[in-house]
Each structure stands twice: as C-alpha cells, then as structure tokens.
Legacy VTK file of the C-alpha trace (Angstrom):
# vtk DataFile Version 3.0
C-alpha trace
ASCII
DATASET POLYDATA
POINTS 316 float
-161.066 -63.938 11.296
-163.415 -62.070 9.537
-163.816 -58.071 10.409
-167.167 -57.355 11.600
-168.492 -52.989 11.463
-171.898 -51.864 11.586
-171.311 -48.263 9.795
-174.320 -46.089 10.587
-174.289 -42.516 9.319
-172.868 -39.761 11.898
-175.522 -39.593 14.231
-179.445 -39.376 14.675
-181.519 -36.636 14.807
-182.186 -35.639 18.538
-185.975 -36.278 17.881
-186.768 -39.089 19.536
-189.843 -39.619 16.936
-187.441 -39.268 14.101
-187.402 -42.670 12.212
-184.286 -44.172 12.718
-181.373 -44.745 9.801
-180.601 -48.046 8.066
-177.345 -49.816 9.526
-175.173 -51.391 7.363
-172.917 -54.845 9.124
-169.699 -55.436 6.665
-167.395 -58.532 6.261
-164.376 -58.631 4.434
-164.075 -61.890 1.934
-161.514 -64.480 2.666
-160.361 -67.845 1.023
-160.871 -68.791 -2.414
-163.704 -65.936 -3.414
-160.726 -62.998 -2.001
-159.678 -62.712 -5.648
-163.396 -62.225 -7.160
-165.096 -60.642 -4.012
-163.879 -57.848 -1.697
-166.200 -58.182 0.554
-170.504 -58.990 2.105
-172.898 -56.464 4.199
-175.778 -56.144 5.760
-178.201 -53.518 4.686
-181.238 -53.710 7.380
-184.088 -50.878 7.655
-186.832 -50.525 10.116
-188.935 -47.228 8.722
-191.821 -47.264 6.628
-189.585 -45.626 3.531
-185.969 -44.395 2.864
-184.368 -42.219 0.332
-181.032 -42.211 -0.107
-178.492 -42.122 -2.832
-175.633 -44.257 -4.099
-172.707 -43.295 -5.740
-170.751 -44.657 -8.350
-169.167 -48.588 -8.313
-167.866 -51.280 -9.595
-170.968 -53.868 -9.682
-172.332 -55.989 -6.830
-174.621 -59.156 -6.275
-177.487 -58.552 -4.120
-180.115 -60.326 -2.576
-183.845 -58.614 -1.063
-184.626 -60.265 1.254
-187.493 -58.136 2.385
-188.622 -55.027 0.975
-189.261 -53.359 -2.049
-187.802 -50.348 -3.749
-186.375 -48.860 -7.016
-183.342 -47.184 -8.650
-183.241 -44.045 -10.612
-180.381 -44.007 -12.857
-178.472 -40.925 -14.084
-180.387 -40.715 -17.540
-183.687 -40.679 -15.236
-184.896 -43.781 -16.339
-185.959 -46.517 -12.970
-185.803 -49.914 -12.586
-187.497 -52.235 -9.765
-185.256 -53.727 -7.336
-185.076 -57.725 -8.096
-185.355 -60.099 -5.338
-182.166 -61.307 -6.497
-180.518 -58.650 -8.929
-177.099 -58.123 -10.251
-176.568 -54.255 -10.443
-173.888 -52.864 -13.053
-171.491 -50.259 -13.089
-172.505 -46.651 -12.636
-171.737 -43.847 -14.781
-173.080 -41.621 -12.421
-174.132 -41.193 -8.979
-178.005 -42.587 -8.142
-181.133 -42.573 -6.224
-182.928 -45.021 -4.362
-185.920 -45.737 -2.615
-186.751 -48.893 -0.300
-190.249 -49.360 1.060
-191.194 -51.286 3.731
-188.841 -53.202 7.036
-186.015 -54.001 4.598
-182.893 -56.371 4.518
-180.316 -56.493 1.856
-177.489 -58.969 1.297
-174.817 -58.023 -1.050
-171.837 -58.678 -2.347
-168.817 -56.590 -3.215
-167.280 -57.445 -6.391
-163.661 -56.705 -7.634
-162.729 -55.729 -11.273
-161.553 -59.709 -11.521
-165.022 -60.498 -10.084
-167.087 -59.402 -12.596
-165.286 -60.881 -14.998
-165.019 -64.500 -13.272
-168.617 -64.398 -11.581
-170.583 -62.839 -13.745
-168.965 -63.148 -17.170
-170.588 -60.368 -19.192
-168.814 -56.984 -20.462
-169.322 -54.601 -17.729
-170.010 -51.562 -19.694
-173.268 -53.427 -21.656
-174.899 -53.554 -18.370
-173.821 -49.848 -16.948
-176.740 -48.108 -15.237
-178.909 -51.177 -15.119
-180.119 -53.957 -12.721
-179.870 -57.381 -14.122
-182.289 -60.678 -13.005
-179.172 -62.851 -10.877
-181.903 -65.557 -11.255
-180.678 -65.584 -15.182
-176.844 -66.109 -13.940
-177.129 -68.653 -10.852
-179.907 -70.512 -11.977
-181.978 -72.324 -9.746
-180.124 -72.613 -6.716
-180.176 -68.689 -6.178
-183.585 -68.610 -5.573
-183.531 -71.589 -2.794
-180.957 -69.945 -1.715
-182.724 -66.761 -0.917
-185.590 -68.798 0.510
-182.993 -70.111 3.102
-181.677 -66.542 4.264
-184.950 -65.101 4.712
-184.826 -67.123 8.138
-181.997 -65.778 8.878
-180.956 -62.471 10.640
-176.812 -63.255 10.637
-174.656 -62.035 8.096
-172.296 -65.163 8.511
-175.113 -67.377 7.736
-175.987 -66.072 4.716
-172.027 -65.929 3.650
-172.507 -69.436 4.527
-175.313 -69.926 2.344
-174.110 -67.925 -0.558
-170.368 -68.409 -0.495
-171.012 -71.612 -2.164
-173.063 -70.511 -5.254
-170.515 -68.035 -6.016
-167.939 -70.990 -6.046
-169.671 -72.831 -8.134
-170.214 -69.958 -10.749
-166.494 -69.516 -10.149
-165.845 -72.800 -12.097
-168.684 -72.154 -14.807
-167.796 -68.854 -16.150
-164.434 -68.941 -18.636
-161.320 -67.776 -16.376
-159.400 -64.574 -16.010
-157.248 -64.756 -18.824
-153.238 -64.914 -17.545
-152.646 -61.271 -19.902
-155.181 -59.579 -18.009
-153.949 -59.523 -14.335
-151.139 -57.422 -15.222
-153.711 -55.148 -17.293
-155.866 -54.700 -13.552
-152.972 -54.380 -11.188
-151.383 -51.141 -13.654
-154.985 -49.943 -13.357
-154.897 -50.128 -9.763
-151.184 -48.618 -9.163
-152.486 -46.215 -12.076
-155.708 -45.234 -10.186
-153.548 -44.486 -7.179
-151.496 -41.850 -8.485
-152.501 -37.859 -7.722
-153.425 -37.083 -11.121
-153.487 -40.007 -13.579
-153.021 -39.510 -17.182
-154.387 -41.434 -19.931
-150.636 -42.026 -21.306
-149.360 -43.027 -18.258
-151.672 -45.576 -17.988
-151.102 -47.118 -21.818
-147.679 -46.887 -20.793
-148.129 -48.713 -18.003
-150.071 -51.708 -19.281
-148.290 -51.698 -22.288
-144.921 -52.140 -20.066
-146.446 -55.049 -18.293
-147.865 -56.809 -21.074
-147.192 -55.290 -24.651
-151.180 -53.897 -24.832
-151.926 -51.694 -26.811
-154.108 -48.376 -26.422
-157.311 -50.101 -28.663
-156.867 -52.874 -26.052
-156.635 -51.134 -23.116
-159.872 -49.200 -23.989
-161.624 -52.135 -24.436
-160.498 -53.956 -20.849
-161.583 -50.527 -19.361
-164.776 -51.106 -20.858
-165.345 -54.847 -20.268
-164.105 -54.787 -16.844
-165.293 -51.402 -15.131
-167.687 -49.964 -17.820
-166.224 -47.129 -18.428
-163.428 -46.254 -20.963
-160.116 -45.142 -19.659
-161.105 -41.136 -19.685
-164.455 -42.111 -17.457
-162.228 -44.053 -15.096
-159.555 -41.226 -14.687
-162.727 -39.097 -13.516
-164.836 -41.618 -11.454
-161.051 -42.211 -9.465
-160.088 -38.252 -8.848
-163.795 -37.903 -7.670
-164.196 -40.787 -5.450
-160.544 -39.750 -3.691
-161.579 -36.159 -3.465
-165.182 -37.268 -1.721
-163.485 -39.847 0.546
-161.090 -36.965 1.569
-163.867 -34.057 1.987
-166.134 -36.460 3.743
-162.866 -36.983 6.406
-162.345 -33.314 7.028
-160.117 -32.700 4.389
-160.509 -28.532 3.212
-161.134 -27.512 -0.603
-157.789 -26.612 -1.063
-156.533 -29.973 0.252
-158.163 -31.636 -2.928
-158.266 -29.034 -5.961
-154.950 -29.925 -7.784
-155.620 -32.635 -9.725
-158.971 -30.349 -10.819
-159.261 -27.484 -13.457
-160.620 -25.311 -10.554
-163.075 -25.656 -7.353
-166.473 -25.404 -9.477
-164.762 -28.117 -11.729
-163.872 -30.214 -8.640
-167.508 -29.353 -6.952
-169.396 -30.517 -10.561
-167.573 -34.256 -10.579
-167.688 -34.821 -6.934
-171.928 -34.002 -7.040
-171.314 -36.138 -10.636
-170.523 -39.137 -9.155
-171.162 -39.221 -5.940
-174.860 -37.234 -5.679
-173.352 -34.855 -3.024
-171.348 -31.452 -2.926
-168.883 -31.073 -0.924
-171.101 -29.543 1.850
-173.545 -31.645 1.690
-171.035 -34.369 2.005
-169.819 -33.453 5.633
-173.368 -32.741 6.431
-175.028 -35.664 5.524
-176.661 -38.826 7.327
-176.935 -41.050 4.540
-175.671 -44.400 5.669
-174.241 -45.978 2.552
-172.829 -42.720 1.924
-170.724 -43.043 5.134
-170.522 -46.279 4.852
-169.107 -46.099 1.250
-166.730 -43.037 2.208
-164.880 -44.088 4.820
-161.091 -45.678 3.016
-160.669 -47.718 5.896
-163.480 -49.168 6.509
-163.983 -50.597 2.955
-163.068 -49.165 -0.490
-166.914 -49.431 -2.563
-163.962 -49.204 -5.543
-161.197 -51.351 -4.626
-159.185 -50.070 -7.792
-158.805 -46.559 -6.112
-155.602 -48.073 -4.037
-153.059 -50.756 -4.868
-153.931 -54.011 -2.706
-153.204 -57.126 -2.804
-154.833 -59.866 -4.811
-154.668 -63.574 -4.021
-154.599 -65.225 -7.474
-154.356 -68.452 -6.730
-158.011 -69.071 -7.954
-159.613 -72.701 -8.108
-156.273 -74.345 -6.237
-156.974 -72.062 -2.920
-159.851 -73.474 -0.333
-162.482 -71.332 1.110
-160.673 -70.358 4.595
-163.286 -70.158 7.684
-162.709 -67.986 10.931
LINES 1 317
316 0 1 2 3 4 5 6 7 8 9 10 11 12 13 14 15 16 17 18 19 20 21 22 23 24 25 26 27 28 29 30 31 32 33 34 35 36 37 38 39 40 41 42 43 44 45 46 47 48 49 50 51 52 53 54 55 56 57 58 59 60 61 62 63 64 65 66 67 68 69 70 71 72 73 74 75 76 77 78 79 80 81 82 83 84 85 86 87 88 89 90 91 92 93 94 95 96 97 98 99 100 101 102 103 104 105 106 107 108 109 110 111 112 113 114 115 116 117 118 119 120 121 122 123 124 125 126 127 128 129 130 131 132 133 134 135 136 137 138 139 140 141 142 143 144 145 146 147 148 149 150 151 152 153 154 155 156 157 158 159 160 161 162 163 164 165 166 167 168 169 170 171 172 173 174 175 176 177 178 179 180 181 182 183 184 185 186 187 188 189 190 191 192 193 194 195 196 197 198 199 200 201 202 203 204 205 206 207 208 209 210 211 212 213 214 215 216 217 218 219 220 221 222 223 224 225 226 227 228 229 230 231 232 233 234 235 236 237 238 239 240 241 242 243 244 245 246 247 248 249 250 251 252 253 254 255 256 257 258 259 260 261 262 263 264 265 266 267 268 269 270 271 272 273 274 275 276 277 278 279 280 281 282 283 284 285 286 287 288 289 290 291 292 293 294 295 296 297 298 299 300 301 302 303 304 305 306 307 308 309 310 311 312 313 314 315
C-alpha cells in the first residue's frame, strides 16, 4: 500500500486572519516506475500569493494544474512556471512565487530517472525549467486536462503513471555499466565526509571507470561534477540534521569551520541554520524531514528495484 502524509510546515500563526500555508500530500512510487521515480505529491494553496524557497534537487516532473508563478534561479535570472514543465537540477538553493488558488502535481525523480524518463544530460538543463510538452508529446497535455477535475492524488498517479511508462520504453535504457556507477555514488554520498578519491575508487572497483568517466556520469546524471556533489550531500545532511534539533557542533566536522558550514547550508538550501528551525516554509519541512521522503534519494543507500520493463506496475 501506498504511504499517504500531508507535511505542513510546524504550525500556523495564531492569527486567525493569517492566510493559511500550502499542504503538501506525498506517495511513495511502487511497481515498475520504483526504479525511475521515488515518489508523487500534492502541492495545494488557497492564498492569494506565496513565497517560498526551494532548495537544491535532483530534477522532477510537474504538472500546474492551477495557478501561476515563477522561479528565480541562483544566477538571478526567472523563468515562468509551465503548465507542464520539467525542472532540472539545482546548483543552488531558489525562490519561488505562486499566484493565485494553486495545485501542483509532481513527480520525484531518481538519478536512474532522469536518465530513463527524460533522456537528456542533467547538467545542460541545471537551473532551468524545461516545456514536458516537448518530452511526452501529446498525451501530456490531455493528460493534464483530465487531472484538473480531479482533487485526489491517486487519480492523477492513475492518470500519469501511464505516460511515464510509456516514455519508459521510448527513451534508450540505463546502460548495465552504470548501475554500479549510481549505487557507489549512493554508498559514497552516505559516508561522513566523502572524498573525491574515495569515490573514483569506488566506482572504479565496481566497474573499472575511470576519473574522466566518473566526472562525466556526475554531470549527466545529477548536474553537477563530483566536487559539487560532495558539497550539495554534506549540506543537505547538515540541514536535515539542524532542521531536527541537531546543535552546531553536532554537524561541523565534515566543515572547515561553523561560518564555512553556515555559507553552504544558506548555499543550497536558502536558509541558515536559524532560520532553518524557525521557519514555516512547507516544502522546506516537507523536503527536510529524512523520514518522511529524501528530495535527494542519493544522500542514503536504498534499495533499487532494477528489474525495469519485466516488473508490472503493482496497485494497493
């Protein structure tokens, strides 16, 4: 059965005219898409505007269904949100704005995901919202038209589950070489303090890669290059442990000092480490707390079900 959380940010402002925060309604992905997709939410909004930023991630699929808004990206340049957009990997933390009673479908994508679903090098799209309508052709469209009836987050898996499945078995498969490559980035990602050798080592244990090699998988599959991804993984670990009560001393080793740990956590996440215990931000609590879903599934070791086009698409 599928998990079901609606993650809203610690609570609401005692002001009963205070507009009330965006919810967010998660399911974890099953069946045939677990390899590609970790997982689906809900992103609903009843206010006339919100603000909010989003840290860094790997690269989702999302649908608008209503609403409007925009992205600000690190370099300060924005981009409209699409009706149906595919958003890349960050380099950074950013800002957002929605307008307007808002919902928003997405979908969580693994490293393996953006390779299989969406097919193009991860780090030529970094810091930029692509048009899905370009990837899933018709049918995505249609297939917006249908959710925008709909109010349940298992209807829309319903509806979309499908036209990832079919883009599945258009886009050239995982090559064999490269799940080794992702699961030493994984059990690399995991350790306290990662170095760049251990990592070569690692992949070049499991498959004979070399460092040129490795660079470029870091780059087609997270859009970053080995060095980025060492940071983006210490930051993300120290935020999600901050953000859980951790203290400043619980989370400085693997950092030069504390304004060196403060400067990557704000980096990639838009938040210091006060602000981060103080905040209300939804997606930021949402996106912070390990067990209710890792935004960067590479950060711990989990299993992967590889078993691609010969495994069915379990149901609850």
């Amino acid at each position: 059965m599928r998990s079901n959380v609606n993650c809203r940010a610690r609570p609401d402002s005692d002001d009963p005219d205070a507009p009330s925060l965006p919810t967010i309604e998660l399911r974890h992905a099953t069946g045939r898409l677990l390899p590609h997709v970790e997982s689906y939410y809900l992103f609903r909004g009843d206010g006339p505007e919100y603000f909010g930023l989003e840290r860094v991630n790997l690269g989702q699929i999302r649908f608008l269904i209503r609403g409007e808004g925009e992205m600000t990206f690190p370099d300060g340049h924005r981009e409209a949100l699409k009706p149906i957009m595919v958003a890349g990997p960050g380099s950074a933390a950013a800002s957002y704005r929605i307008g307007g009673c808002f919902l928003c479908f997405g979908v969580v994508l693994r490293a393996i995901g953006w390779k299989a679903l969406i097919g193009i090098p991860a780090h030529k799209v970094t810091d930029h919202i692509m048009d899905g309508e370009r990837l899933f052709c018709d049918q995505a469209p249609q297939a917006l038209e249908r959710m925008r009836g709909m109010e349940s987050l298992d209807d829309m898996i319903a509806v979309i589950a499908p036209l990832l499945i079919m883009r599945q078995e258009e886009v050239n498969p995982v090559p064999p070489l490269h799940f080794p490559f992702l699961r030493a980035v994984r059990e690399w990602a995991a350790s306290e303090d990662p170095t760049i050798d251990a990592l070569y080592a690692a992949v070049g244990a499991g498959n004979g890669l070399g460092e040129r090699q490795v660079q470029r998988l870091c780059l087609e599959y997270f859009g970053g290059s080995p060095t980025t991804l060492k940071r983006k993984f210490r930051a993300i670990r120290a935020a999600m442990k901050l953000y859980q009560g951790a203290n400043l001393s619980e989370v400085l080793e693997p950092f030069a000092d504390q304004s060196h740990m403060i400067n990557e956590v704000r980096h990639f996440t838009g938040y210091t480490p006060t602000s981060l215990r103080g905040s209300n931000d939804p997606t930021l609590a949402f996106t912070l707390h390990n067990e209710t879903l890792h935004f960067l599934p590479e950060v711990l070791p989990e299993p992967v079900d590889l078993r691609g086009k010969g495994a069915h698409l379990q149901s609850d």
